[in-house]
C-alpha positions as CSV (number, residue, x, y, z in Angstrom):
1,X,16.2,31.4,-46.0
2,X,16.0,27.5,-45.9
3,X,13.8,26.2,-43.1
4,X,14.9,23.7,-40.9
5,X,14.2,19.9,-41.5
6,X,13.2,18.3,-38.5
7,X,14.1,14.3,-39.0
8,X,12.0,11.6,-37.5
9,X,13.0,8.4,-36.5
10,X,10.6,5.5,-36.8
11,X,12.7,3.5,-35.4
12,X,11.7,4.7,-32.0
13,X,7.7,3.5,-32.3
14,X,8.1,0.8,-34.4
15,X,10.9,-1.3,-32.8
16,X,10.0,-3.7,-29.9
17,X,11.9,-1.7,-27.4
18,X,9.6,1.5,-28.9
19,X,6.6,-0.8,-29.0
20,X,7.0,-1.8,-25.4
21,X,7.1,2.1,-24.6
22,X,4.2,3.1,-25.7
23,X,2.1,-0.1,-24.0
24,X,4.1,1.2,-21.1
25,X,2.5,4.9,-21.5
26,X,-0.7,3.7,-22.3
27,X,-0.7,1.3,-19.5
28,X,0.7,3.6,-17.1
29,X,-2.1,6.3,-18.0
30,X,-4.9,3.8,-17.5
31,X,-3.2,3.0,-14.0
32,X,-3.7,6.1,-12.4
33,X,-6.6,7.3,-14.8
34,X,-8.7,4.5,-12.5
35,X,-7.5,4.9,-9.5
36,X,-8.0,8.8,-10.4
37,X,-11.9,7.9,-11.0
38,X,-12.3,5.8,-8.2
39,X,-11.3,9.1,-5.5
40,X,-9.8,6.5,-3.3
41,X,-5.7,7.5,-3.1
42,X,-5.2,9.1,0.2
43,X,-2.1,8.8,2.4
44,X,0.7,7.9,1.7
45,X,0.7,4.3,-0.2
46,X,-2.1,6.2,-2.3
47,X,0.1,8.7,-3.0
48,X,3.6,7.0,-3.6
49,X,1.2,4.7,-5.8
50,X,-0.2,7.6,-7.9
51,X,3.4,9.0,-8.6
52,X,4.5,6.0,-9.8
53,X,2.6,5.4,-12.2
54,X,2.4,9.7,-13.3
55,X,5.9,9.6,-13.5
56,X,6.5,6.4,-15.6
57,X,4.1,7.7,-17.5
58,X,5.5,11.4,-18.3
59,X,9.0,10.3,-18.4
60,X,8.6,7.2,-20.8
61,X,6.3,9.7,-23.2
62,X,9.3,12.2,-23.1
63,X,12.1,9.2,-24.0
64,X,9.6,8.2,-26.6
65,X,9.4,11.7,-28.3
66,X,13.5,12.7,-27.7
67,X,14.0,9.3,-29.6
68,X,10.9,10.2,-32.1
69,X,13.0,13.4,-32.9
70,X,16.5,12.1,-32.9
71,X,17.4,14.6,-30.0
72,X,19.6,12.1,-27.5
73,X,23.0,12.7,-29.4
74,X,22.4,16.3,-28.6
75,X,22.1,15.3,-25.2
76,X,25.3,15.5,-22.9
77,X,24.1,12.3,-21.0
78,X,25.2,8.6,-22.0
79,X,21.6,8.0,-23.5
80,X,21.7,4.3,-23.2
81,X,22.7,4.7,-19.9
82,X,19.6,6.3,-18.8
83,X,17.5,5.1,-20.5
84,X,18.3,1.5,-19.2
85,X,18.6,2.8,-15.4
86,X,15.0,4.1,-16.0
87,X,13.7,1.3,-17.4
88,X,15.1,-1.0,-14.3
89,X,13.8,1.7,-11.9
90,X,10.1,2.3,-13.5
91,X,9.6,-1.7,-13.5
92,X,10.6,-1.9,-9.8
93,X,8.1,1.3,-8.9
94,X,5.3,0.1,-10.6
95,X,5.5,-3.5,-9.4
96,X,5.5,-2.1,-6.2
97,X,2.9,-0.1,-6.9
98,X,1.4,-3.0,-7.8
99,X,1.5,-4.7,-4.5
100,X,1.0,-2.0,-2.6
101,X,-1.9,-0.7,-4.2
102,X,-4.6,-4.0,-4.0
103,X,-3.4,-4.9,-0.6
104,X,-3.8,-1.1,0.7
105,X,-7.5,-0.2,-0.8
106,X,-8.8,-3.3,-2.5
107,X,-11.4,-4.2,0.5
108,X,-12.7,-8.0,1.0
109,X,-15.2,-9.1,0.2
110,X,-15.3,-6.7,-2.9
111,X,-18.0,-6.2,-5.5
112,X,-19.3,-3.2,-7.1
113,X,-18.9,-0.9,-9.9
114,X,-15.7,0.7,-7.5
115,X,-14.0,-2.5,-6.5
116,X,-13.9,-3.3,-10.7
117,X,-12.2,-0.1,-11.3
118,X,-9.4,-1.1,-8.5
119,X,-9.0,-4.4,-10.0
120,X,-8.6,-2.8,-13.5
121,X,-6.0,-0.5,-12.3
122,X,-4.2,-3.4,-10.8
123,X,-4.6,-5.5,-13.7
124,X,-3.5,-2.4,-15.9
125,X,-0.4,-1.8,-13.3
126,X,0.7,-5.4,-13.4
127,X,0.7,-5.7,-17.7
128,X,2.5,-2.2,-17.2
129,X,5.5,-3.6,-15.0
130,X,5.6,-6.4,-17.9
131,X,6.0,-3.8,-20.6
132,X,9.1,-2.2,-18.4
133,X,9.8,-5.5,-17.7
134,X,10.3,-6.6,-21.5
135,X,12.4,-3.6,-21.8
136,X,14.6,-3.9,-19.6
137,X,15.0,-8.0,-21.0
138,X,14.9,-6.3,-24.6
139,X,17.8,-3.4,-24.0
140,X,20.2,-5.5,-21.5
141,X,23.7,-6.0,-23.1
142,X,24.8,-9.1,-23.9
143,X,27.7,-11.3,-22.4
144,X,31.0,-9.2,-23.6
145,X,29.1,-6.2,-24.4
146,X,30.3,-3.5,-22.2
147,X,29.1,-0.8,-24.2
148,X,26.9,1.0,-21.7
149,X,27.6,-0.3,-18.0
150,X,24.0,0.6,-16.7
151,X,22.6,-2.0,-19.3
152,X,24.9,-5.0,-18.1
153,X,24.0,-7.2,-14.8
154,X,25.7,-5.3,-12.4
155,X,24.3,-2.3,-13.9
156,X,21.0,-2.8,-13.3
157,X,21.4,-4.3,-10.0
158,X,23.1,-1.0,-8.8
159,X,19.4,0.2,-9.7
160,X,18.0,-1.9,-7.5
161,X,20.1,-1.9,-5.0
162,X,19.7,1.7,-4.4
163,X,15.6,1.3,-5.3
164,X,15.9,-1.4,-2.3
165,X,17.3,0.9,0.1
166,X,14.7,3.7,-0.6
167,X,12.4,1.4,0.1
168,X,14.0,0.7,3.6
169,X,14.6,4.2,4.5
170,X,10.3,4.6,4.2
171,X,10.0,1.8,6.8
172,X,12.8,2.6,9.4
173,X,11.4,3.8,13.3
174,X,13.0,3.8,16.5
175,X,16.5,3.1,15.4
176,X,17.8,5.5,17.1
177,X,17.3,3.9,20.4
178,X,20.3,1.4,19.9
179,X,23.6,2.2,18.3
180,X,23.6,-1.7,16.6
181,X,20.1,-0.1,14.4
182,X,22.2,3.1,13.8
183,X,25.2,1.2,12.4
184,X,22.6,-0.8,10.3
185,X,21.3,2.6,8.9
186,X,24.7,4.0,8.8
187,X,25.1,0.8,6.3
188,X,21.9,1.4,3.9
189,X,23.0,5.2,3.9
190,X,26.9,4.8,3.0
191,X,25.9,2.2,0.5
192,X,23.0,3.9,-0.9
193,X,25.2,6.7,-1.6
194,X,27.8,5.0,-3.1
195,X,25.7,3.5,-5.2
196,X,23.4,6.2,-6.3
197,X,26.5,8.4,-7.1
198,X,28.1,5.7,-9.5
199,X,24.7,5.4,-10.9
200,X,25.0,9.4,-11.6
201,X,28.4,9.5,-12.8
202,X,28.0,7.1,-15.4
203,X,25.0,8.8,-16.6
204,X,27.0,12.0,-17.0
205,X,29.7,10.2,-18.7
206,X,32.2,11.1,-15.5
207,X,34.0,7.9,-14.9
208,X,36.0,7.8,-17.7
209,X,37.9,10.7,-15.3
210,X,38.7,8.4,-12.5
211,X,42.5,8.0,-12.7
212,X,42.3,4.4,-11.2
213,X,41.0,1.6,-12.8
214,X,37.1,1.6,-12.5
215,X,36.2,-2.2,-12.2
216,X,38.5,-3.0,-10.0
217,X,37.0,-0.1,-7.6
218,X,33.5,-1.5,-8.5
219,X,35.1,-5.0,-7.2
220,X,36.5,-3.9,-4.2
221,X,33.1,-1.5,-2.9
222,X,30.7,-4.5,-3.8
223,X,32.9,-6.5,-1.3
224,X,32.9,-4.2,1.1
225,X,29.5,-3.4,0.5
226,X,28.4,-6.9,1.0
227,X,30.3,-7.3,3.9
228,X,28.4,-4.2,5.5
229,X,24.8,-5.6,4.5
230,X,26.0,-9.3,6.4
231,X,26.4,-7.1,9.4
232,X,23.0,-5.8,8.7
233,X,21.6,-8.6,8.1
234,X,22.6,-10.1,11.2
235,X,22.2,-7.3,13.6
236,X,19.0,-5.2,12.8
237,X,16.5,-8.5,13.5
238,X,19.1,-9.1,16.4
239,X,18.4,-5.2,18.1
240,X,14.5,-4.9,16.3
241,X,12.7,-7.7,17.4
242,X,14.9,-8.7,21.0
243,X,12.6,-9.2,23.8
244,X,9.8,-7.4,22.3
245,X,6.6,-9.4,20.8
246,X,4.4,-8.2,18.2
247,X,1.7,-5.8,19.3
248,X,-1.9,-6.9,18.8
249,X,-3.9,-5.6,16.9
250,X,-0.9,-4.4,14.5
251,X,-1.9,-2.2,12.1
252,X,0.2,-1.9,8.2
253,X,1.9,1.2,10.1
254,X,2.6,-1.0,12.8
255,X,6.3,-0.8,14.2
256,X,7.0,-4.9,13.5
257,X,6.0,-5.3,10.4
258,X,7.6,-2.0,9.8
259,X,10.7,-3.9,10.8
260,X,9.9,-7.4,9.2
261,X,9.9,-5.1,6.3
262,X,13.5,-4.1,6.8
263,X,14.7,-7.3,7.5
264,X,13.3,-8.6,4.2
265,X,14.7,-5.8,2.6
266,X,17.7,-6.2,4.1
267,X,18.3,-9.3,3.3
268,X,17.3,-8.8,-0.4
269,X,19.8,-6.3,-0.9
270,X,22.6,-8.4,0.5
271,X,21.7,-10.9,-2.3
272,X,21.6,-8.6,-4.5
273,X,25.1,-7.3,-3.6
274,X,26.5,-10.6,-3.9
275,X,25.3,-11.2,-7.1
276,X,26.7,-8.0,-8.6
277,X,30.2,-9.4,-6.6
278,X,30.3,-12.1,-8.4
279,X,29.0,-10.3,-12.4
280,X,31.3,-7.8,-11.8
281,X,34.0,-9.8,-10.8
282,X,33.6,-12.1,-13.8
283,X,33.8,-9.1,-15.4
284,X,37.0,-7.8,-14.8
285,X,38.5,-11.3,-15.0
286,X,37.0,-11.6,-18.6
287,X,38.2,-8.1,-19.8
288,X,41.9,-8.5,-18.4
289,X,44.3,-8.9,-21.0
């Protein structure tokens, strides 16, 4: 019986793309190898923190060894797809990581053989969200290149526009005392939703089934879309902060900056929405015959 040949694509570790995976893994590992050593992760930024970085970690070493062993044609996923939504989504998580780590645990003043092994890990988490960073720079399609959607501008900012929003679900309390901060979440959850599920469909290779024409539904949701976030915008610091002053001492759990967080967010996202308008929009106007 002939045995099977497994082929093995060098391609995968020796371009730059493959090249800034494996600074990404090793980086990645060192992150929350550290932080591991140091024993100080607890609660919840600790642990949202430590994922992060495990996760990037696991998920970039599997890409790296699907690629390694020619496996992703196999796969019945759009490969380039996912692996540029990932890429846009693991340099978001560990930049955030990256702030949220220092400014959690790192004490001041700081000094011994503890507070070194924190800074490392933050040095190490920073140079990671660069490797992700150059990825997602390296693999982003070029004006006219439509190839893989995730890849393009408004691809990647449907990633982070749906990253954005987790991040404002984790900070929302006491919205359900006024219906103006339950229409605002009723906007990050609709939108979140949409958003997340086009991610998903074009992934699986599903939109192709739509029997309308997809860009010019893309068009129309990021208008209406950004129209929901100006609402949002307007009304949750409106409803959140009137006739209420900030509570001293006001701790990082602390319900206003748990809602200054929002707002930020908020406002963030509405850019971000706007700017995919106006991509996508450009792009539809460009493709028309």
């Amino acid at each position: 019986t002939a045995m099977a040949v497994v082929s093995v694509n060098r391609r995968a570790v020796t371009s730059w793309v493959g090249i800034a995976r494996i600074f990404a893994v090793l980086l990645s590992c060192l992150s929350f190898s550290l932080v591991a050593s140091t024993g100080r992760f607890s609660g919840p930024y600790g642990t949202w923190c430590m994922f992060s970085w495990c996760f990037c970690f696991a998920v970039t070493l599997l890409i790296l060894l699907l690629e390694l062993l020619e496996l992703p044609p196999k796969l019945p996923v759009s490969w380039d797809d996912l692996t540029a939504a990932f890429a846009m989504l693991a340099a978001l998580m560990v930049f955030t990581s990256s702030v949220v780590f220092p400014s959690t645990f790192i004490s001041s003043p700081c000094g011994g053989a503890l507070c070194a092994r924190q800074a490392a890990a933050t040095a190490m988490s920073c140079l990671c969200f660069l490797a992700y960073a150059l990825e997602v720079g390296l693999t982003r399609a070029r004006p006219g290149d439509i190839s893989s959607f995730l890849s393009t501008v408004p691809g990647l900012l449907k990633v982070f526009e749906a990253y954005v929003a987790c991040l404002i679900f984790s900070l929302l309390d006491l919205y359900h005392y006024y219906a103006g901060l339950q229409w605002c979440v009723a906007v990050y959850s609709i939108c979140f939703i949409v958003t997340l599920l086009i991610i998903l469909l074009t992934i699986g290779r599903c939109l192709s089934y739509m029997p309308c024409p997809l860009e010019k539904v893309l068009v129309a949701y990021n208008a209406l879309a950004l129209l929901m976030y100006l609402t949002a915008v307007v009304i949750w610091p409106l409803y959140s902060f009137h006739g209420r002053s900030r509570p001293d001492p006001c701790s990082t759990d602390c319900w206003w900056n748990k809602s200054l967080g929002v707002t930020f967010l908020t406002i963030f996202n509405f850019f971000a929405y706007l700017v995919d308008l106006v991509y996508s929009t450009r792009m539809v106007f460009i493709r028309a015959p």
